[in-house]
N, C-alpha and C positions, 0 to 999 in steps of 0.2 A: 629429567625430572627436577624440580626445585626445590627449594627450601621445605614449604610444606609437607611434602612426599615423606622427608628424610624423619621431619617432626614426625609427623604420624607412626612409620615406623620404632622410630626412637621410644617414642612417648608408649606403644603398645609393649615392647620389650621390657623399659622400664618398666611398667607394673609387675612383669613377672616376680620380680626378685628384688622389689626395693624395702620389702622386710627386711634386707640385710645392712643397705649400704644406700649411697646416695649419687649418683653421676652428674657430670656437669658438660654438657657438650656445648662446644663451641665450635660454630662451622662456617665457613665461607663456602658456599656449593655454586655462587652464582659469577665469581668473579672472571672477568674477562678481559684483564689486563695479560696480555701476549709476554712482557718482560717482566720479569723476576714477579709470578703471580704470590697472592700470597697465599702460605696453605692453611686447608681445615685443622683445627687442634679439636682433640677430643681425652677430656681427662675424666677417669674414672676412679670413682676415690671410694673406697669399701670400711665399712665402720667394722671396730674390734680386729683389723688384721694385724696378726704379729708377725714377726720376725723369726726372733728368738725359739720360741717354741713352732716352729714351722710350718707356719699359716699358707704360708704356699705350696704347701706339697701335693694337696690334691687336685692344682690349678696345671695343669699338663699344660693344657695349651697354651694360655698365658707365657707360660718361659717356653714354650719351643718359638714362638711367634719372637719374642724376644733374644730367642738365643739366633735367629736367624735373621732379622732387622735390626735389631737393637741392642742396648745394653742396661746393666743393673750397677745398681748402687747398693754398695754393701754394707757403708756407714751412715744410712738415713737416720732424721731422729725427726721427730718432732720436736717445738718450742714448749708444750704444754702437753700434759697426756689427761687429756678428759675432752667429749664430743665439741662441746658448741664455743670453747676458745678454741679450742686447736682447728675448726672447720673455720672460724672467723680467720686466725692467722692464715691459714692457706688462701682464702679469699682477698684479704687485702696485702697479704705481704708484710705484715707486721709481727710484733711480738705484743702477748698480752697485755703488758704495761704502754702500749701506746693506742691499742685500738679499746682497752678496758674491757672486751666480756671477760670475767672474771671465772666465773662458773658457770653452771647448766639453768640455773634459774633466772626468772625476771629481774629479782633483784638485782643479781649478778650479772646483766647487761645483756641474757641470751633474747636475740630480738625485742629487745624492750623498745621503748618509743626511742631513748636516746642513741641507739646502734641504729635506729633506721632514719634517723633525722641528720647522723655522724657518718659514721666509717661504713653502712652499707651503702652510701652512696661513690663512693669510692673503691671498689673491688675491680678483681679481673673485668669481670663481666662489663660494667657500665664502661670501664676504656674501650674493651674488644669494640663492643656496641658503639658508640662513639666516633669508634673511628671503620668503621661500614660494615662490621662483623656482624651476622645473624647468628644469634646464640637460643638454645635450647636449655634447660634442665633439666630432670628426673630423679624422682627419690626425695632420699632427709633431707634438711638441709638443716636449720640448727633446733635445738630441740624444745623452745618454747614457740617458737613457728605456729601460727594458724589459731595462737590460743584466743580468746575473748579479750584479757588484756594486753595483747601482742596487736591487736588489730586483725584478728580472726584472719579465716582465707583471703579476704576481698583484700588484703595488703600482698602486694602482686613485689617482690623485689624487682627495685629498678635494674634495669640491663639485660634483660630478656626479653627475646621474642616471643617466645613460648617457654610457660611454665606448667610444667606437676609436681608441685614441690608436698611432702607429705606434712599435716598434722603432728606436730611434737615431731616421738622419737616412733613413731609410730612401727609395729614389727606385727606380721603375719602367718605366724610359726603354723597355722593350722590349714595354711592353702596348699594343694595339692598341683604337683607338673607332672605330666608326662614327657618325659627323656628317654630318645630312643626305644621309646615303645612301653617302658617301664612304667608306673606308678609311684613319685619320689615326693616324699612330704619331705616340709621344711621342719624336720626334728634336732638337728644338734649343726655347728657353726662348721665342721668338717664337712657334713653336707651342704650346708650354706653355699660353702667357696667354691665345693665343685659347678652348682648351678650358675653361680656367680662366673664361674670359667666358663661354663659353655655361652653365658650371654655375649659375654668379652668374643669366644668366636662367632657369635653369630653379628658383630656389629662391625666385626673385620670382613665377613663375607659378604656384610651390605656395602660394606665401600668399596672391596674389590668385584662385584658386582655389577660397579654405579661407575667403575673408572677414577675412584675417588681417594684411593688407600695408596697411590705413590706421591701424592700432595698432603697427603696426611700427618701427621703429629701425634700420639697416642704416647698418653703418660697413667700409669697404673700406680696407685698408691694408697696411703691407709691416714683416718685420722690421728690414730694410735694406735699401739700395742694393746696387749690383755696379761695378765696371769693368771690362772687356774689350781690354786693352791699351793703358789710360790711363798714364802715368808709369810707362813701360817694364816694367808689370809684368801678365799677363799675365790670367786671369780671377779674381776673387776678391774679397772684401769686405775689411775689416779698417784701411781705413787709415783716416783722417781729413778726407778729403779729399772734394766735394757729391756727386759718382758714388755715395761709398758709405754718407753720412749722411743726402743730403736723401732721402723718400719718398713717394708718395700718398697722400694722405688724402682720402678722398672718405664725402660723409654723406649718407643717402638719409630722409630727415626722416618721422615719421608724421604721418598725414593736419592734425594740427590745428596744426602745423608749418610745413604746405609753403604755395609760394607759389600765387595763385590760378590756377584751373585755364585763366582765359583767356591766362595766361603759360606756352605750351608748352615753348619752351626758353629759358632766361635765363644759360645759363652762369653763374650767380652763384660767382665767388673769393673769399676771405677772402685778402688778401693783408695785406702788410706787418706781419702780427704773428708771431709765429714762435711756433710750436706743437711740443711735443717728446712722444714716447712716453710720456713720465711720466705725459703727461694724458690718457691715454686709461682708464684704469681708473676714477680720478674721474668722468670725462665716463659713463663708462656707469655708474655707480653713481648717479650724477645724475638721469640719463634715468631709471633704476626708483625714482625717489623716494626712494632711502636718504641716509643721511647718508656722508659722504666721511669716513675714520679721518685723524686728527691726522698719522700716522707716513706717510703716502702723500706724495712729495715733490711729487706733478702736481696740477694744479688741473683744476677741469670744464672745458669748452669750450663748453658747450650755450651760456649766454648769447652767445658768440661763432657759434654755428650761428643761434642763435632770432633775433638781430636782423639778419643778411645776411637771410636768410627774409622777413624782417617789409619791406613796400614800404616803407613810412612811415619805415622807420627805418634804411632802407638809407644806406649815407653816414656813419651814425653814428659816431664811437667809443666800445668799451665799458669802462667805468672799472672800474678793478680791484674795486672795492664790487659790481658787478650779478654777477660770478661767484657770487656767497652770494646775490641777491636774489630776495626773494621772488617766486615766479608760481603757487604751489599751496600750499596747509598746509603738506608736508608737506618745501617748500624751507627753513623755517625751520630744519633740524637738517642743513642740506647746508654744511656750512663751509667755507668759501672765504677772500680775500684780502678781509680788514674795513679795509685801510687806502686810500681811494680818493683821497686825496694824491700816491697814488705811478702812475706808465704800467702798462702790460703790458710784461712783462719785456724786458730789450733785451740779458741774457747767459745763457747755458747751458753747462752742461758737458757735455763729450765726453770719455769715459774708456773705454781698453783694456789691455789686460792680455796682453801677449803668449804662442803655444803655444810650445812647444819637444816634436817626438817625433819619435825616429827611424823608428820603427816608418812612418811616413808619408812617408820619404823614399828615393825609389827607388834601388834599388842603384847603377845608373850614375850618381849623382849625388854630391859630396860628402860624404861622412856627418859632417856637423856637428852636434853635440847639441844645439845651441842652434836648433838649426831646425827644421822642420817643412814637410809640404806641399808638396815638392822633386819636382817630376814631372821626368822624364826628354825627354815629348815636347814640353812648356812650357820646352824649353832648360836643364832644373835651374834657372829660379828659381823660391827660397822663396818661399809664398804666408803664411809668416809666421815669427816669432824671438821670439826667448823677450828680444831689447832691441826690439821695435817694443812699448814698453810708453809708454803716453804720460798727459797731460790736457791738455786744449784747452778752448780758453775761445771760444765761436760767439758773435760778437755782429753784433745785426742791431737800428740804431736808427734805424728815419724818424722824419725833424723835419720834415714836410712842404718843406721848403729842398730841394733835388735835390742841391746843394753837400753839402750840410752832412749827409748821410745817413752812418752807417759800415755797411759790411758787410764784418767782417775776420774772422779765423781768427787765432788766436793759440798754437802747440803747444809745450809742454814734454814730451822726452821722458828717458827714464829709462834713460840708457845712459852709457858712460863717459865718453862727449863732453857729457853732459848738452844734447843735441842742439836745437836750438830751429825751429821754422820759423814766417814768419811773412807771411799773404796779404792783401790789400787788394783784394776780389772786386770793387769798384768800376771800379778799372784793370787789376786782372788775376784774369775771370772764372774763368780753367780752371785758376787754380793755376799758372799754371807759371815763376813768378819768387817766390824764398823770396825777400824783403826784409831778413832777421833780418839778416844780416851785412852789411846795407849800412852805410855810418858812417852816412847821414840815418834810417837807424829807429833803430838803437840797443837795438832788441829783445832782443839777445844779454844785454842785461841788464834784465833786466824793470823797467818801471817802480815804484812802491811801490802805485802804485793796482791795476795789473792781479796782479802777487805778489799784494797780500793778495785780490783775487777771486778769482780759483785756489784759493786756501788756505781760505777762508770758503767756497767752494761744493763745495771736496773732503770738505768735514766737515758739511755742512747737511745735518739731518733734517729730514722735515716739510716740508709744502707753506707754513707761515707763514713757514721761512728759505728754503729755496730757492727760492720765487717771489721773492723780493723781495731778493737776497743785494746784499748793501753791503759796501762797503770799510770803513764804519766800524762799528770794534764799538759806536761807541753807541748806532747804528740797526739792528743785528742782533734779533733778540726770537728769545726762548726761549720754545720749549711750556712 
């Protein structure tokens, strides 16, 4: 069967369940190269999945499929926790400050003429595409998409061979499935995820099916996190805080990949190194043997997937040099971090950009212009403000010492108080003691070392600065 077969299938599946989330298949089914062919990638990305509060638990299959092919990532994060930057950074590889959606709105760059004249021309997609990959869609995809000043539907995103990409943020809480004989409405996000799993098994049953699922690639992950009445604030993404940064990353390995078959389930983690959204577009441009473009601020992950995989080499650590290292011809033009003196990164940035619209805030509620998101049954509070505008510095460094480890939060935010918070997830996991104003941190005025990382990572292009961002400019490198 060929390309269209797969489409067709795909594209009927996705309808079931793209009230929830949005998919992006990318396929090679036709290739007919006998040496080193390349394989199909298919990456499935689920809008509102958390972490933290255990957005996976009703997804069985998902992690058994994973615990027996694949492995998980325990410290994923996202660059941005709100839909259409953070689905923008996954698709180009960037960080907000470089590809500019800002927020969910037009203004703020979600599909607006200048993201499709800019940086949607530049995604996984148009490379896959580009260089002989047949690529599919299904689902959201950013959430002013399809609108009148968007350039309605007839604006088809380049890089695809087939698309169904939805309207906005479009959700269909009142469609009804039958499951296993059952009667299942889409009523609450617990039930979401389990329909959501049994799709994910039924797209693994079409490849192995098709003879297509030990060339395969399958990467599961989230645009964000959520909270559900964390820090008094009631359902919603958007702050800074692990509910709505950290997320799932799970990677289902092709056959030459995985680990041996007499290892049925290995739960294999990737822990301790912290992986951000940025790297995901590299990481799949990797897997199809292209080269990774200079301007992409994420680095591949595959060497990070390939060796948890590998028995022999489990335990290891992978030095910044083997992200570029050769394992096929065709790794020699996948550019990576050439400087292996230095760890795997131990800071990231977290940046947002606050909404402000009335139009979104219910009558019985304040009508504050600065706000936004103001439900009336959520008690009038704002689910966001045009001053929750911030950058945060996530650093996360094992020294194998259990002492000596940091795992902080660091926020500056962009409001008249020039507001600062600042967490020590070590002694206080869930956030809920800001330290900034204690006199023992001293936070309130930033040190000269964390100031200029802030500064140097707000303005880094390029995965050779912002993988390796320093405080000193003598150790900064320009493309």
């Amino acid at each position: 069967m060929g390309f269209d077969f797969y489409t067709r299938r795909m594209r009927k599946a996705a309808f079931h369940l793209v009230s929830m989330w949005f998919i992006l298949f990318i396929v090679r089914l036709n290739c007919k190269t006998p040496k080193n062919p390349r394989p199909n990638i298919v990456v499935i990305l689920i809008d509102d999945l958390d972490y933290v509060l255990a957005g996976l638990e009703p997804m069985a299959i998902t992690r058994r499929l994973v615990s027996q092919h694949g492995a998980t990532f325990t410290n994923a994060f996202i660059s941005t926790p709100v839909c259409c930057p953070s689905r923008s950074s996954i698709l180009t590889g960037k960080y907000v400050h470089n590809h500019r959606v800002i927020n969910n709105t037009v203004t703020g760059n979600c599909s607006s003429p200048q993201w499709q004249n800019g940086e949607e021309l530049k995604t996984m997609a148009t490379y896959l595409q580009s260089n002989g990959y047949a690529t599919f869609y299904g689902g959201k995809y950013l959430n002013q998409y399809g609108k009148n000043e968007t350039g309605g539907v007839e604006h088809v995103p380049p890089g695809y061979n087939r698309w169904v990409g939805l309207v906005g943020n479009s959700r269909y809480y009142n469609y009804t499935l039958s499951v296993d004989g059952k009667r299942q409405d889409h009523g609450d996000d617990y039930h979401l995820d389990y329909l959501t799993d049994v799709l994910v098994g039924d797209i693994v049953k079409l490849l192995r099916r098709k003879g297509q699922l030990d060339r395969t690639w399958i990467v599961v992950t989230s645009d964000h996190g959520y909270h559900m009445g964390q820090f008094a604030m009631p359902i919603d993404k958007r702050l800074p805080y692990e509910t709505d940064i950290r997320v799932p990353l799970l990677v289902v390995a092709a056959s030459h990949n995985r680990p041996p078959a007499n290892n049925k389930s290995r739960d294999i983690e990737i822990d301790s190194l912290s992986v951000v959204s940025i790297d995901l577009a590299p990481t799949v441009l990797h897997m199809a043997g292209l080269p990774i473009p200079d301007d992409m601020d994420g680095v591949s992950l595959l060497p990070l997937v390939t060796n948890a995989l590998t028995p022999s080499s489990q335990n290891r650590n992978v030095s910044k040099k083997e992200v570029s290292q050769v394992a096929e011809p065709w790794d020699r033009h996948c550019r990576g971090i050439d400087d292996s003196s230095e760890p795997w990164r131990t800071f990231f940035l977290i940046e947002y950009h606050g909404e402000a619209d009335l139009q979104d805030v219910d009558l019985q509620c304040q009508q504050d212009a600065n706000t936004t998101l103001c439900l009336n049954d959520f008690g009038c509070k704002c689910q966001d403000a045009a001053n929750n505008t911030y950058v945060c510095l996530r650093t996360l460094r094992p020294t194998g010492n259990q002492h000596a480890n940091e795992d902080s939060l660091y926020c500056q935010f962009d409001d008249l108080q020039a507001f600062v918070e600042s967490y020590d997830l070590r002694l206080d996991p869930y956030q809920l003691n800001n330290r900034a104003y204690r006199r023992s941190c001293r936070c309130t005025v930033a040190s000269r070392h964390r100031r200029q990382l802030i500064v140097n990572y707000s303005k880094c292009r390029g995965h050779v600065n912002c993988f390796g961002v320093s405080d000193n400019p003598k150790r900064r490198r320009h493309p």
